[in-house]
N, C-alpha and C positions, 0 to 999 in steps of 0.2 A: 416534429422530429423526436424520436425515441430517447429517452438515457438511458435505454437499459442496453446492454451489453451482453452478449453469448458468453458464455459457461466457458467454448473455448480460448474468449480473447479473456477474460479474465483472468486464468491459468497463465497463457501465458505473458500477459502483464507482471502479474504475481510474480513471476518465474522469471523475465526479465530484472526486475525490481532486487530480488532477494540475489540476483547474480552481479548486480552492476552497484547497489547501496552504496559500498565501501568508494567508488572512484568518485563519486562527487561532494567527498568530505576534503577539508582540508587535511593535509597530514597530520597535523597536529592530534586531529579527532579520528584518523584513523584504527580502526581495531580495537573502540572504546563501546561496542553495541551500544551506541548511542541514537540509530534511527529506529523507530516501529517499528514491529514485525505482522501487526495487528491492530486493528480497531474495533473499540465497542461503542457501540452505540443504545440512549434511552430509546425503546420498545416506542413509548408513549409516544415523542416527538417524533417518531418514524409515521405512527399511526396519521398524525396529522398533517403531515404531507401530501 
């Protein structure tokens, strides 16, 4: 089985994700940009995979 993923379900993961973030916080933490927007990853440990 694959883990990679097409360019277009990405986007629109991404696109659901940045549209929906805010409703699975508590109120509390609502409108605190408190979840990622992004991730970086070491190069290196990518290599080794």
């Amino acid at each position: 089985m694959s883990q990679f993923i097409s360019l277009q379900q990405a986007i629109d993961m991404t696109t659901l994700y940045r549209a929906e973030k805010e409703n699975i916080l508590a109120n509390a933490y609502k409108g605190q940009n408190i979840l990622a927007r992004c991730e970086t990853f070491d190069r290196e440990i990518l290599i080794l995979c």
